[in-house]
C-alpha positions, 0 to 999 in steps of 0.5 A: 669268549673261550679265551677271556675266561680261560686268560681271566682264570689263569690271572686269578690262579697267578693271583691267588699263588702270589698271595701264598708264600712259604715261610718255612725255612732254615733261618730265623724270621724276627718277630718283631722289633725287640722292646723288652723281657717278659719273664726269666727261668732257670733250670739245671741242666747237663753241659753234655748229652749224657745226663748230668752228675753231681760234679760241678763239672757235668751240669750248668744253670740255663737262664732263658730270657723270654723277650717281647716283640712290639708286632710289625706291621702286617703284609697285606693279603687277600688270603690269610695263611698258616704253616706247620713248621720246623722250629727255626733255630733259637735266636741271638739276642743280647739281654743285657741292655734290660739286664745291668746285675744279677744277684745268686743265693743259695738254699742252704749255704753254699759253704758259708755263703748264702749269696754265691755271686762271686762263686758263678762265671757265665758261659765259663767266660766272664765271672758273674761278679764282673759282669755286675761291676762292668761299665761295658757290658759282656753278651749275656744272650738269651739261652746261656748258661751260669756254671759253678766255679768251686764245689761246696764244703758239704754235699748237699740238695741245693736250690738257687735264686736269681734276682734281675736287676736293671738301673737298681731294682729288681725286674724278675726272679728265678729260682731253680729246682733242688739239686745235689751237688757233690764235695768231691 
C-alpha cells in the first residue's frame, strides 16, 4: 500500500512540474498575431550615450509605435503561473503596412518652412519624403529614429508634429517637446 501512495505522489509531483514551465528567456515570445496600431510618440532623443547637444548631429527623433496583438489561444493548465522577468529585447516589427505617409511641422518655422518633410531622412537611410511618394515601401520599424538633414536659419526652441496617415487619412499624431536647436 506504501508504494501505491508513494508511486500516486510521485505522479502528481511529475504532474504538477509539467504544468510549470519557464518562460523567461533571452528571445522574444510574440504576444500575438500583429492586427493594427494603437498609439505613436515621439521624443527627441541622444544618437549616442552622452547627452544630446543642440547639433543637429547629436540628437534624433524617436518614433515608437505601440502595436496591438489579437490574443492566442490560451495553453491549457491546470495551474496558472506568473514570472518576474528580465525585459526580453524590443521586437522588430514593420509598421509600414499601417502607416503609407508621415507629414512633419515645425513650431516655429523651420527656416521658412512650416512643414519639414523634405528637410527629415529616416534611419539616415531613406528621406522621409521618399518613403511617402514610394510605391514599394522601406522598413519603418517600431523604434526608429527621424534625423534632421539641415540646421535651421535661426536658433531657436522647436517642437515638431507628426501626423500618420494611412489610404489618406490620418490615423495618429505626435508631437515632440520643445527643443533647442543650434544654426552653427
Amino acid at each position: 500500500m506504501k508504494r501505491i501512495g508513494l508511486i500516486a505522489t510521485l505522479f502528481f509531483i511529475a504532474f504538477v512540474f509539467t504544468q510549470c514551465r519557464d518562460d523567461c528567456g533571452d528571445s522574444y515570445s510574440s504576444p500575438g498575431r500583429l492586427i493594427g496600431i494603437s498609439g505613436i510618440h515621439t521624443e527627441t532623443r541622444p544618437l549616442r550615450s552622452n547627452q544630446p547637444s543642440s547639433n543637429i548631429d547629436s540628437f534624433g527623433i524617436q518614433m515608437v509605435v505601440d502595436f496591438l496583438f489579437a490574443q492566442q489561444e490560451a495553453k491549457w493548465s491546470l495551474i496558472n503561473t506568473a514570472y518576474a522577468c528580465s525585459p526580453p529585447p524590443r521586437p522588430r516589427h514593420d509598421a509600414s503596412q499601417y502607416i503609407d505617409s508621415i507629414k512633419v511641422f515645425s513650431e516655429p518655422n523651420y527656416g521658412s518652412l512650416s512643414e519639414i518633410t523634405p528637410l527629415l531622412s529616416y534611419e539616415q537611410s531613406m528621406d522621409l519624403s521618399d518613403f511617402n511618394s514610394s510605391q514599394e515601401k522601406g522598413m519603418l520599424e517600431a523604434y526608429g529614429f527621424f534625423h534632421l538633414k539641415q540646421k535651421p536659419i535661426v536658433a531657436k526652441d522647436y517642437s515638431f508634429s507628426f501626423y500618420y496617415y494611412k489610404d489618406g487619412a490620418i490615423i495618429d499624431s505626435s508631437f515632440t517637446k520643445k527643443y533647442f536647436i543650434s544654426n552653427q
